[in-house]
DRENMI-348759 format. One line per field, with one value per residue (C-alpha): chain; x negated, y, z negated. Coordinates in Angstrom, 1 decimal, padded with zeros to 4 digits, always signed. Layout:
N
torza: c(A	...)
X: c(X	...)
Y: c(Y	...)
Z: c(Z	...)
END
This chain:
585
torza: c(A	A	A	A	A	A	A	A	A	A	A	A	A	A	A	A	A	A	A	A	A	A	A	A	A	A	A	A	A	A	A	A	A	A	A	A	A	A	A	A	A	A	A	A	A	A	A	A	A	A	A	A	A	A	A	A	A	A	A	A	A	A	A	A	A	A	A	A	A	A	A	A	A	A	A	A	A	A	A	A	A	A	A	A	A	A	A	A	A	A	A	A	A	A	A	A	A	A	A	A	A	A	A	A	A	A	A	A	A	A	A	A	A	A	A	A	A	A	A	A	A	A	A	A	A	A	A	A	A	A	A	A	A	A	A	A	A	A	A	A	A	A	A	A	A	A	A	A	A	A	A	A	A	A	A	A	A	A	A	A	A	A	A	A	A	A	A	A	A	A	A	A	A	A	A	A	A	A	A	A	A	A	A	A	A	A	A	A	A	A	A	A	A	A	A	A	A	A	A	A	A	A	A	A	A	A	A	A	A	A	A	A	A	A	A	A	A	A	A	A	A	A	A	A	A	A	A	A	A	A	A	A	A	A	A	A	A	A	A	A	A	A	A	A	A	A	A	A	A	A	A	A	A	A	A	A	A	A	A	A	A	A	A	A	A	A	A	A	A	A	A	A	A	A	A	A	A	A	A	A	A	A	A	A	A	A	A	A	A	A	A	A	A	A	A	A	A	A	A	A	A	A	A	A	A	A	A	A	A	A	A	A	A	A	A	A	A	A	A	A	A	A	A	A	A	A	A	A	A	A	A	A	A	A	A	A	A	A	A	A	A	A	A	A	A	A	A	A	A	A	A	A	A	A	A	A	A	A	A	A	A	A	A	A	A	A	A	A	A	A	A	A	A	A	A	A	A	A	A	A	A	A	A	A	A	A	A	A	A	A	A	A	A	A	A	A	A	A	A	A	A	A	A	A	A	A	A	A	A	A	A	A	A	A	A	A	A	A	A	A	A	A	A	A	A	A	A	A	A	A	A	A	A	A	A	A	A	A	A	A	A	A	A	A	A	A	A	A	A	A	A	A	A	A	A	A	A	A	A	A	A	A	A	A	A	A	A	A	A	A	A	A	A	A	A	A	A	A	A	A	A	A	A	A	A	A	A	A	A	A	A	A	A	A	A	A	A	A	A	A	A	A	A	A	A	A	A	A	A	A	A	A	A	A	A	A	A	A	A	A	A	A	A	A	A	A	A	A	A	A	A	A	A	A	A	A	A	A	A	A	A	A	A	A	A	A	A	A	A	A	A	A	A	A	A	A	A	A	A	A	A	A	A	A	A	A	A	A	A	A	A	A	A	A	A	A	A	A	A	A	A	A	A	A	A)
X: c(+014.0	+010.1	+009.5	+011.7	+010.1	+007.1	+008.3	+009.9	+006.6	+004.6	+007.0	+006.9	+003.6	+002.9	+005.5	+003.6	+000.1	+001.3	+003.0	+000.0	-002.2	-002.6	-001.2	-003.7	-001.4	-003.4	-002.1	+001.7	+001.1	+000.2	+003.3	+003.9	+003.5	+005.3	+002.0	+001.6	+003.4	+001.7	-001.7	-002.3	-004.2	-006.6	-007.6	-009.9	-010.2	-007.1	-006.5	-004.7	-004.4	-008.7	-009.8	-010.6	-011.4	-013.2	-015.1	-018.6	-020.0	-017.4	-018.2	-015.2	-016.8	-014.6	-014.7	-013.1	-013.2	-011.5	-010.5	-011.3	-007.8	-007.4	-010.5	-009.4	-006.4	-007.3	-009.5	-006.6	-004.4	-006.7	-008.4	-005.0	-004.9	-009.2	-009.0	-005.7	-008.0	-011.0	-009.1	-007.5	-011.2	-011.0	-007.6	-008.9	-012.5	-010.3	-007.6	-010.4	-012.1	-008.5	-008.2	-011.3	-010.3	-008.9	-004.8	-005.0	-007.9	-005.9	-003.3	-006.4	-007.8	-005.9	-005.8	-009.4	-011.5	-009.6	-008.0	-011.1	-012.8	-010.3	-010.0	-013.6	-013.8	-010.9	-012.9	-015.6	-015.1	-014.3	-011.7	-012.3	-013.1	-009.7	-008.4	-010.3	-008.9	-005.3	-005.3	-007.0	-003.8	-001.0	-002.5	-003.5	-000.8	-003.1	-002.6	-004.7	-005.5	-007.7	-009.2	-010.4	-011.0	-013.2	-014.7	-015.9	-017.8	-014.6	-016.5	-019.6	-021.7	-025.0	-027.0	-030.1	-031.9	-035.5	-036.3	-039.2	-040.7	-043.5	-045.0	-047.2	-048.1	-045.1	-042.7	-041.0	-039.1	-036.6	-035.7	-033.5	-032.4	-028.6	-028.3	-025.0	-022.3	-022.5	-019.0	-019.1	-021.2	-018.6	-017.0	-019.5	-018.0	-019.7	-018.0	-018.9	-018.0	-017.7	-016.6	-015.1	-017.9	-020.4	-022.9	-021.7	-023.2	-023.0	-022.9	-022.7	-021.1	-018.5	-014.7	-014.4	-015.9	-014.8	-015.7	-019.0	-022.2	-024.5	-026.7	-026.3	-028.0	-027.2	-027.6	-030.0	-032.4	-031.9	-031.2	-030.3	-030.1	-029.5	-031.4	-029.4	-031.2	-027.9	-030.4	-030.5	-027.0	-025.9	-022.3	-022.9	-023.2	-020.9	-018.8	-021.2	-020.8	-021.5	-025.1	-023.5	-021.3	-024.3	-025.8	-023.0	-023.5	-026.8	-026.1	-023.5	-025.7	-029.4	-031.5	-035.1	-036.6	-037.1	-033.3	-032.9	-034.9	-033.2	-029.9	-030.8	-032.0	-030.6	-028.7	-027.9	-027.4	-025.2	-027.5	-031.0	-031.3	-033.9	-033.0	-034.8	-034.3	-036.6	-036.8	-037.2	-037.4	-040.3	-041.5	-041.3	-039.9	-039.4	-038.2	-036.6	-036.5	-033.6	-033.2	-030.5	-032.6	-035.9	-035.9	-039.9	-040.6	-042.7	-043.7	-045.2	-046.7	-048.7	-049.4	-050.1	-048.1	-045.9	-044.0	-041.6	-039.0	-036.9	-034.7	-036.8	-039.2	-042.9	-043.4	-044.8	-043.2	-039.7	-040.4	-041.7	-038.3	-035.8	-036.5	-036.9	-038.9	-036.0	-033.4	-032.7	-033.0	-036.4	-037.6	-036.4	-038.6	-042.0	-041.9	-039.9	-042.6	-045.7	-043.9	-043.4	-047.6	-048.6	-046.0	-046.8	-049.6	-050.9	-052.2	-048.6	-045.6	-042.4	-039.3	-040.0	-042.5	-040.2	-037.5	-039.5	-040.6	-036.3	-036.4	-039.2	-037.5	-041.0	-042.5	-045.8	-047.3	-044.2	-042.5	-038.8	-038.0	-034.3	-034.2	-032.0	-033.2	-034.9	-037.3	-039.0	-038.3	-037.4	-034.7	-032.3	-029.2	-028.0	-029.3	-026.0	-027.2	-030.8	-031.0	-033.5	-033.5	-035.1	-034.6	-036.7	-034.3	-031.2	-030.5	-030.6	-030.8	-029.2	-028.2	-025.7	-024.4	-022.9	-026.5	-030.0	-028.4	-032.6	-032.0	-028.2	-028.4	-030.2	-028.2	-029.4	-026.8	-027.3	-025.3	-025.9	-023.8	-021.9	-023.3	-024.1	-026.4	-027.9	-031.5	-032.8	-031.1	-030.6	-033.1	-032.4	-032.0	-031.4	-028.1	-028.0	-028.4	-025.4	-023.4	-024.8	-024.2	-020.6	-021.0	-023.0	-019.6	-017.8	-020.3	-021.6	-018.0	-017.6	-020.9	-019.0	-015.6	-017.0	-015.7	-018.4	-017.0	-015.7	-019.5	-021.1	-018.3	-019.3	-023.4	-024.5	-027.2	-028.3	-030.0	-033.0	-031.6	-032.4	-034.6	-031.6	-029.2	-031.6	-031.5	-027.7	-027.6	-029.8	-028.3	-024.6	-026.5	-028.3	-024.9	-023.0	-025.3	-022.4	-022.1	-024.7	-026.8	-030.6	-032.4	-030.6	-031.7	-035.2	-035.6	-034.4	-036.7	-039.8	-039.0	-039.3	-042.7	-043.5	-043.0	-043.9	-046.4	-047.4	-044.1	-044.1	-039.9	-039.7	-041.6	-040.2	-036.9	-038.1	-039.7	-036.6	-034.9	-037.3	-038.2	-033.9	-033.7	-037.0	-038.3	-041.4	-044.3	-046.6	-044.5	-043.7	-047.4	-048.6	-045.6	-045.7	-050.2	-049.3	-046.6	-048.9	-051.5	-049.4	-050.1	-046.9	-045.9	-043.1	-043.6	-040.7	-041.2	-044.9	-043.7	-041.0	-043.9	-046.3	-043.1	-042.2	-045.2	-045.9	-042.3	-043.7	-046.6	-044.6	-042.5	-045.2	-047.2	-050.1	-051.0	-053.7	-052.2	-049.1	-051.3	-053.0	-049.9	-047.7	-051.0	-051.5	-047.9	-048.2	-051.0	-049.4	-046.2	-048.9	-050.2	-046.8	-045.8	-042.1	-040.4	-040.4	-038.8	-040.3	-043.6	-042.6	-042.8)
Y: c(-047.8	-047.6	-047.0	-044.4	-042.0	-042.5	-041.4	-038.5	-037.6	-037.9	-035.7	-033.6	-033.2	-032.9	-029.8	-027.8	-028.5	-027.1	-024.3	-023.3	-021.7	-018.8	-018.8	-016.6	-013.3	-010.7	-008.1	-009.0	-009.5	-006.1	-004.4	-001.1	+001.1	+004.0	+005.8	+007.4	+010.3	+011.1	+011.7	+015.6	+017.9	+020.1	+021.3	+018.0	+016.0	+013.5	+013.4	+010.6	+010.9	+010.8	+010.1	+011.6	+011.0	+013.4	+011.9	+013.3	+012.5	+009.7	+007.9	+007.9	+009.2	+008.4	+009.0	+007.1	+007.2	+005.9	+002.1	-000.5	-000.9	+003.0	+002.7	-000.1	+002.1	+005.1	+002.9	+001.1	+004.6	+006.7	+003.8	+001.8	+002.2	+001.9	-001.4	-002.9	-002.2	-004.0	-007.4	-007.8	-008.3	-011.2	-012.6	-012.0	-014.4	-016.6	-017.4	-017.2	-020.3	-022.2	-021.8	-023.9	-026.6	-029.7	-029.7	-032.5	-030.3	-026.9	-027.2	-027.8	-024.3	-022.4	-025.6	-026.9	-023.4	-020.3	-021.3	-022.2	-019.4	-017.4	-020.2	-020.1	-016.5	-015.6	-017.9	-016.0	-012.6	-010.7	-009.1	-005.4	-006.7	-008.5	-005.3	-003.1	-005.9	-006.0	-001.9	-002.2	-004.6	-002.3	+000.5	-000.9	-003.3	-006.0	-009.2	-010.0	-013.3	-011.9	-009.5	-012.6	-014.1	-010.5	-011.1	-014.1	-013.7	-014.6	-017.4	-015.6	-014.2	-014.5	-011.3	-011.8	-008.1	-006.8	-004.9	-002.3	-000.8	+001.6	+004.2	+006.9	+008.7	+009.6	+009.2	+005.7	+004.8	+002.1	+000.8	-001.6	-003.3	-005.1	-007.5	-008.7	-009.3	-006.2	-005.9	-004.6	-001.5	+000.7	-000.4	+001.7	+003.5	+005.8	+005.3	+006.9	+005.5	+007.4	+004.1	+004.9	+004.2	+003.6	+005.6	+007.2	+005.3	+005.4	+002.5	+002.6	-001.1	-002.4	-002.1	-005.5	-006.5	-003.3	-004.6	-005.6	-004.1	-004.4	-001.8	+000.8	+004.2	+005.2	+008.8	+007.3	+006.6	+003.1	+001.5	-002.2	-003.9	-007.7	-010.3	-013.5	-016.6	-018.7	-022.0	-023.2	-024.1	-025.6	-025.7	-025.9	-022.8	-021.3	-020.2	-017.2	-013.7	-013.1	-010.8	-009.0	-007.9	-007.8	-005.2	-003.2	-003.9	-003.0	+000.5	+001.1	+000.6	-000.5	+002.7	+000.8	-002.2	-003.7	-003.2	-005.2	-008.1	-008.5	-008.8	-011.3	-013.2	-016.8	-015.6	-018.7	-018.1	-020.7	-019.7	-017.7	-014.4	-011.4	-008.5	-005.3	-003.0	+000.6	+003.2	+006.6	+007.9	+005.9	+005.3	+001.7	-001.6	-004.9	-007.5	-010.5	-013.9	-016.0	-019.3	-021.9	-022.1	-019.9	-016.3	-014.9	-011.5	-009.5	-006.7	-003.1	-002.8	-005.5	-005.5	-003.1	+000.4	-001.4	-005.0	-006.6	-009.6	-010.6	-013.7	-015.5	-016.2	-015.5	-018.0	-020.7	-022.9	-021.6	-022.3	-025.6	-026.2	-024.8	-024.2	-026.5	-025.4	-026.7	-024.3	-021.6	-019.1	-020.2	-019.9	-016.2	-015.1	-016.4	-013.8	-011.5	-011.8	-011.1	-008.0	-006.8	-007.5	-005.5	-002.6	-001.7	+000.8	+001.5	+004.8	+006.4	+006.9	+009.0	+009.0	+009.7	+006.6	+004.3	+005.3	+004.8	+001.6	+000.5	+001.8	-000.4	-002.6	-003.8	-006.9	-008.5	-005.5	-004.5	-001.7	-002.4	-006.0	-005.7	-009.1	-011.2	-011.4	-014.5	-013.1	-010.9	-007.3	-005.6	-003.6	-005.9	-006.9	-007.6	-004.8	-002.4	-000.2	+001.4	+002.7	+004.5	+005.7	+008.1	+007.4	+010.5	+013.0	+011.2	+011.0	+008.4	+008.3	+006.1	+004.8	+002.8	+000.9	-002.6	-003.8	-002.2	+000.6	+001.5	+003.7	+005.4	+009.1	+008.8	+010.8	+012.1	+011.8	+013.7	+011.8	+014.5	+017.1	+014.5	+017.0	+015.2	+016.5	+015.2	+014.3	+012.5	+012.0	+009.0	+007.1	+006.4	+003.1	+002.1	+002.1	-001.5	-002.1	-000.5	-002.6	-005.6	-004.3	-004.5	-007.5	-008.4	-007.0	-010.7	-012.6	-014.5	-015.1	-016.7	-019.1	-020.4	-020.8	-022.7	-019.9	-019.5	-018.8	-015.7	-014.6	-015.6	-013.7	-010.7	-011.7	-010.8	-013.6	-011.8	-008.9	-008.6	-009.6	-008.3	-011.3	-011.1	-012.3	-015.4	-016.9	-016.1	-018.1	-020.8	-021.1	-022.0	-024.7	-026.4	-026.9	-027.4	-028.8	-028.4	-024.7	-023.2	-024.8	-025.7	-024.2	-020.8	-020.8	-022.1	-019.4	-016.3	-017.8	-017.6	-013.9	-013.2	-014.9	-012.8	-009.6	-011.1	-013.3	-013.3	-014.4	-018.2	-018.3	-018.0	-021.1	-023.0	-022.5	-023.7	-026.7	-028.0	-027.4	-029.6	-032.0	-032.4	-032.5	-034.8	-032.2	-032.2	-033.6	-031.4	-028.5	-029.3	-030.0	-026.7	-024.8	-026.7	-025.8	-022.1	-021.8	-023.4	-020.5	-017.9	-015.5	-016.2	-019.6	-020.4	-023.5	-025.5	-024.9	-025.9	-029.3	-029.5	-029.4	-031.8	-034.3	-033.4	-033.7	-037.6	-038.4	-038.1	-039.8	-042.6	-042.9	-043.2	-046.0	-043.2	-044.7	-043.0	-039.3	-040.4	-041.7	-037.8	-035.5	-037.9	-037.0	-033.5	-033.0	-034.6	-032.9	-029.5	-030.5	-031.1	-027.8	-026.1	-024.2	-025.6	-028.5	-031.3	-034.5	-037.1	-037.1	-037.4	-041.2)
Z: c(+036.9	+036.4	+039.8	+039.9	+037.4	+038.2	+042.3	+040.2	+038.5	+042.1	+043.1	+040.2	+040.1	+043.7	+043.7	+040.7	+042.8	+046.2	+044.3	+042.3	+045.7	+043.9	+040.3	+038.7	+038.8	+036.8	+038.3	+038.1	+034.3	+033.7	+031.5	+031.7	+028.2	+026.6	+026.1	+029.5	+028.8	+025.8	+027.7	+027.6	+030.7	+029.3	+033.3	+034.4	+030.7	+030.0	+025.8	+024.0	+020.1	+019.5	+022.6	+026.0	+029.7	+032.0	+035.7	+036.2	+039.8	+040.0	+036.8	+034.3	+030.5	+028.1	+024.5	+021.7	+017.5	+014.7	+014.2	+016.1	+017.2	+018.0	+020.0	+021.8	+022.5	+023.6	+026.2	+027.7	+027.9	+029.6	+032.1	+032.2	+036.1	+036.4	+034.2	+036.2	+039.6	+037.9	+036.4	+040.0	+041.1	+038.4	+040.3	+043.5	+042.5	+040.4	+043.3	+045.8	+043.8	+043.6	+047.4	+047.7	+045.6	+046.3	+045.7	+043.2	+041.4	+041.6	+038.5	+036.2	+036.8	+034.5	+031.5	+032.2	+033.0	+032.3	+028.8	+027.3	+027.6	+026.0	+022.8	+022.6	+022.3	+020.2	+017.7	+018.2	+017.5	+014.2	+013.4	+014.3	+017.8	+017.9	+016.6	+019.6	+021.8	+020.5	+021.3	+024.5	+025.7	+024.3	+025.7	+029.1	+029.7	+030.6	+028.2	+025.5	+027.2	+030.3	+027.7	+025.7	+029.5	+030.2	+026.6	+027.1	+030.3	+033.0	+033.3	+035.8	+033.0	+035.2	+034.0	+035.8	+034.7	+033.9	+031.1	+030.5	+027.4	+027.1	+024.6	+025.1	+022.0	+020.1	+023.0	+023.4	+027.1	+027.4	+031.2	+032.3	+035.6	+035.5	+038.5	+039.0	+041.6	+044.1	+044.1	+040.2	+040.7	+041.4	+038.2	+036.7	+032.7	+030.0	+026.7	+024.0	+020.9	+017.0	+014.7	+011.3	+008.6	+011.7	+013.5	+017.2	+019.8	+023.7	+026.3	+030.3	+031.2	+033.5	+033.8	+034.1	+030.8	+028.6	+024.9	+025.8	+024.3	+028.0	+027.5	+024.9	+023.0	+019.7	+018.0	+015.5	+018.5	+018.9	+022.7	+023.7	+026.7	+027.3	+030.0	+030.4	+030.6	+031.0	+032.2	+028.6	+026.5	+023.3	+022.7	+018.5	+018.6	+020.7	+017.4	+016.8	+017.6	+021.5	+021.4	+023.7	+020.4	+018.7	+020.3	+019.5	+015.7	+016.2	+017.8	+015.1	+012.1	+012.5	+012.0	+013.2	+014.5	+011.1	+010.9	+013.8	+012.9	+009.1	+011.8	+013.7	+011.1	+011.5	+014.5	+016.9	+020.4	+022.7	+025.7	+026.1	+025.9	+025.7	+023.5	+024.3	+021.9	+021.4	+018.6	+019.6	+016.1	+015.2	+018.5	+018.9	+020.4	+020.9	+023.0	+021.1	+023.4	+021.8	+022.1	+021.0	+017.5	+017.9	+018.0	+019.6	+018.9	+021.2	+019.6	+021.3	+017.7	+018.5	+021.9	+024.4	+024.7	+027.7	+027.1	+030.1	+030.8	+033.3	+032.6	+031.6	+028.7	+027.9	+025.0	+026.1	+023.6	+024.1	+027.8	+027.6	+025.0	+026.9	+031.3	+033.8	+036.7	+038.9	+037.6	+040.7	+037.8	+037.4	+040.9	+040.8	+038.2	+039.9	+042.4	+040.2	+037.9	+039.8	+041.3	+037.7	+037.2	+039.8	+039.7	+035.9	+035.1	+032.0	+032.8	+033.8	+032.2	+032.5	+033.7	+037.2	+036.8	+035.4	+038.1	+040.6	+039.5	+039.1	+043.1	+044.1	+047.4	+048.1	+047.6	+049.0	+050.8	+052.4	+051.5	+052.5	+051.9	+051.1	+050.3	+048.0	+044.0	+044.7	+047.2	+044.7	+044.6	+041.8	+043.4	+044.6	+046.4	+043.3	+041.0	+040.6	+037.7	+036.7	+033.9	+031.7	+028.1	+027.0	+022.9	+021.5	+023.4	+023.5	+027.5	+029.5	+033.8	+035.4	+038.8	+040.2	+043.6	+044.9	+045.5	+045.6	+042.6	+042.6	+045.8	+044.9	+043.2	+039.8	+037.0	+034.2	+030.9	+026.9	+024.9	+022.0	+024.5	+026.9	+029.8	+032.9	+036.1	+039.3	+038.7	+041.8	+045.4	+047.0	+048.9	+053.0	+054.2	+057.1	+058.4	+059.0	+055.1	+054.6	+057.0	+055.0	+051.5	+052.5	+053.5	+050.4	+047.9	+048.2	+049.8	+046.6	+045.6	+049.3	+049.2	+045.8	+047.3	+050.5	+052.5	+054.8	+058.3	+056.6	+056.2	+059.4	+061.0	+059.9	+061.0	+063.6	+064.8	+068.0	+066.1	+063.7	+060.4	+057.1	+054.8	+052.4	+055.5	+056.5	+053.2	+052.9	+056.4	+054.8	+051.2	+053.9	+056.1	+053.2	+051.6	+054.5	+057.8	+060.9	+059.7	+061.9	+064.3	+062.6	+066.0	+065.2	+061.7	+062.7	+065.2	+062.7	+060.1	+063.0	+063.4	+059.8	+059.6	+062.1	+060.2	+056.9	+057.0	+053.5	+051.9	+051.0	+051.3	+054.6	+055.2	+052.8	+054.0	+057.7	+056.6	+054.3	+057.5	+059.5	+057.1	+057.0	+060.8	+061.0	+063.6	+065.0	+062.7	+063.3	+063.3	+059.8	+058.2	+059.3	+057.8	+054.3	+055.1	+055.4	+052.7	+050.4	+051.1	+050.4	+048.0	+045.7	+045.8	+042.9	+041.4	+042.2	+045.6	+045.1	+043.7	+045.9	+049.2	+047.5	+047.2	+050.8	+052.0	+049.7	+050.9	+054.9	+054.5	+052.3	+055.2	+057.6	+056.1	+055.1	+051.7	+051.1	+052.0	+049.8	+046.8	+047.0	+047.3	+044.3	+042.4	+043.1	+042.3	+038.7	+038.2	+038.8	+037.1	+033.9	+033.9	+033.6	+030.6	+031.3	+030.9	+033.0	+031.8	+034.3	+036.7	+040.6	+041.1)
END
């Protein structure tokens, strides 16, 4: 009899597991409502009760007021088909990730990764945001589960953004960069915002996450905008309010920097973050880093008229508390970082500067290195919206795109008048960057299902490839060797040193590869001797060419040579301002 049940529950369970391929069903979820036909025409501007929807250039502008809850409604009327379009993007990642899994794996997708996110944020919030959120789902159709799900994150919350301040006199600007999955760009919404009891505010975010405060400007001349630096966690605190709410609090009511500080007073963050936040009124700023317990203040008060961040932090104490060297994140901001350095100018300022700084593809001398985040520039494959704010006026430009957003038409927005104009054409590229970006739209969400075959389809690996493309190609065979043939990879990497010399990635890649592939010898010391010389080097890639290079002399009875590199490496690893847990041994 005991045998038998448990056959039945093999079975059982075997049944629900093959069944569940793609049981992630947004889409098919999503009710229709009776509010439709309520929506009045007035020639190009949908109403609904308080609210309104009008597209400018493409970009939906919508404008909501009252409650929470009739906020959240008039948003889910009047971009009910805009927001059912975006949350299929979530079903399509989401059932795109179970198709990688193993079968036995694929049942706990929905109970071990998708449900608690939305517990974890429903905790979270207070009640006027489950208000906005109950109104947004009765309006929409969509339930109020995946608009926990888009509250929390969906799970990819990886912001990885710059951040620019600078003041000139009595004038303050505020520019920001959001890198994020390509694919989101054309999500791109305005939403202005006039809260009972609460100052009228403005934010340009992302369909997908339509409650979240990303970056924001508020009619008493106060703008936010939010770096992630998701490397660090502590789950204590993961009962707070998301900043990413917070920054809407902070639009609603602060009225100057001093406001914000008294706010984040004892404010606990679950991962790191920097806050930028400016002041047109009294033409200043500030970028907070927050940590899981420390809060840093950098202050334009107190520094010089221009302060900067990427994801990552300045303080050296919050570094050496809370990054590791060795965190991917981390190697992107080395580069990242130096470009910022050297792009920044005291002497100028203006909106045309500051644009032109969010356009920047270069990186190392070269002009157009449409690369991938890691390699440096500060326009991007990833960057889909620049943005700058311009407090004292109350406008803001901004640009946006499924990858290198820098380069796309730069619009120029008054939130005091909701009028919206071309300011700056789009930059040419070439025509072969276009071809990749559309590649580039589900590529990342590819690399993290195991899909590659998909991606080098679509490469072609007799032409002159982009940088962004080799380390695509490289990023697949480090995780998955038989993928593509090391000589092929070795040979594209050779043609990129020969057109950029000067940038330590490329020969980094190449001698992983023929340190993996134990290659020729010689071959590898001069490539680990020439990436070491390069103007940039990140530091995790410094460390990991000094254990390389101990490893090979280990390996080849070179005691002495060994004894050198395993110092030089601890050595280096002592001088960092980050945190390092053990020396190489």
């Amino acid at each position: 009899m005991k045998k038998k049940i448990i056959i039945l529950l093999i079975i059982s369970v075997s049944c629900s597991l093959l069944s569940c391929k793609s049981f992630v069903n947004i889409s098919g979820e999503i009710e229709n409502t009776n509010f439709q036909d309520k929506i009045l025409l007035h020639g190009d501007i949908k109403k609904f009760e308080d609210g309104s929807l009008r597209y400018e250039h493409g970009v939906p502008v919508l404008r909501v007021s009252g409650s929470y809850y009739d906020m959240g409604l008039q948003y889910g009327v009047l971009l009910k088909d805009e927001l059912g379009k975006a949350f299929k993007d979530f079903e399509n990642i989401y059932n795109k990730l179970i198709d990688s899994l193993p079968l036995y794996k694929r049942g706990l997708f929905i109970s071990g990764f998708i449900n608690p996110i939305i517990k974890k944020t429903k905790n979270r919030l207070p009640q006027k945001y489950k208000d906005e959120i109950k109104g947004l789902s009765e309006g929409s159709g969509i339930p109020e589960k995946y608009l926990y799900l888009s509250a929390g994150g969906g799970g990819f919350l990886e912001f990885a953004c710059s951040v620019i301040i600078q003041r000139d006199e009595n004038r303050i600007l505020h520019g920001r960069i959001l890198d994020w999955y390509p694919a989101m760009g054309k999500s791109t919404v305005i939403v202005e915002y006039t809260p009972e009891h609460a100052k009228k505010y403005t934010t340009i975010g992302l369909l997908h996450y339509p409650t979240l405060g990303i970056s924001g400007l508020g009619e008493n001349g106060i703008s936010t905008s939010i770096n992630l630096i998701s490397y660090i966690k502590n789950k204590k605190n993961n009962r707070n309010l998301p900043l990413y709410y917070m920054t809407r609090e902070i639009l609603e009511s602060a009225d100057n920097i001093n406001d914000v500080d008294k706010m984040l007073t004892g404010f606990k963050a679950d991962i790191g973050w920097l806050l930028g936040v400016t002041d047109g009124h009294n033409a200043d700023g500030a970028i907070f880093e927050i940590g899981t317990d420390d809060i840093n203040k950098i202050d334009l008060e107190k520094s010089t008229d221009c302060i900067w961040g990427i994801n990552g932090f300045k303080d050296n104490e919050m570094n050496k508390k809370y990054t590791s060297i060795f965190d991917k994140k981390a190697v992107i901001n080395d580069p990242r970082r130096q470009r910022w350095t050297e792009s920044v100018e005291l002497e100028n300022l203006g909106v045309d500067y500051l644009i032109n700084i969010l356009s920047d593809t270069s990186f190392e001398g070269y002009s157009q290195y449409y690369s991938e985040v890691s390699r440096g520039p500060i326009n991007s494959s990833k960057n889909i919206q620049s943005i700058v704010f311009d407090n004292v006026n109350g406008v803001f430009y901004f640009a946006y795109g499924e990858g290198f957003a820098g380069l796309e038409n730069f619009y120029k927005y008054d939130t005091k008048t909701s009028e919206m104009t071309l300011y700056r054409e789009k930059i040419e590229r070439p025509e072969k960057l276009e071809n990749f970006r559309k590649l580039n739209e589900n590529a990342l969400i590819d690399i993290i299902a195991g899909d590659y075959q998909s991606i080098l389809d679509k490469i072609d690996l007799d032409s002159e490839l982009f940088p962004v493309e080799v380390e695509m190609l490289y990023n697949i065979w480090k995780d998955d060797n038989e993928s593509i043939a090391p000589t092929l990879l070795l040979e594209q990497l050779d043609n990129q040193i020969k057109r950029y010399p000067d940038v330590c990635a490329n020969y980094y890649m190449k001698a992983k590869i023929l340190y993996k592939t134990s290659c020729n010898s010689d071959k590898l010391l001069i490539t680990i001797e020439k990436a070491l010389v390069c103007r940039i080097v990140p530091a995790s890639r410094k460390i990991e060419m000094y254990k390389m290079l101990s490893e090979y002399y280990k390996n080849n009875g070179k005691d002495e040579k060994y004894e050198y590199y395993t110092q030089l490496c601890n050595d280096f690893i002592k001088s960092l301002n980050t945190n390092y847990k053990d020396n190489y041994k």
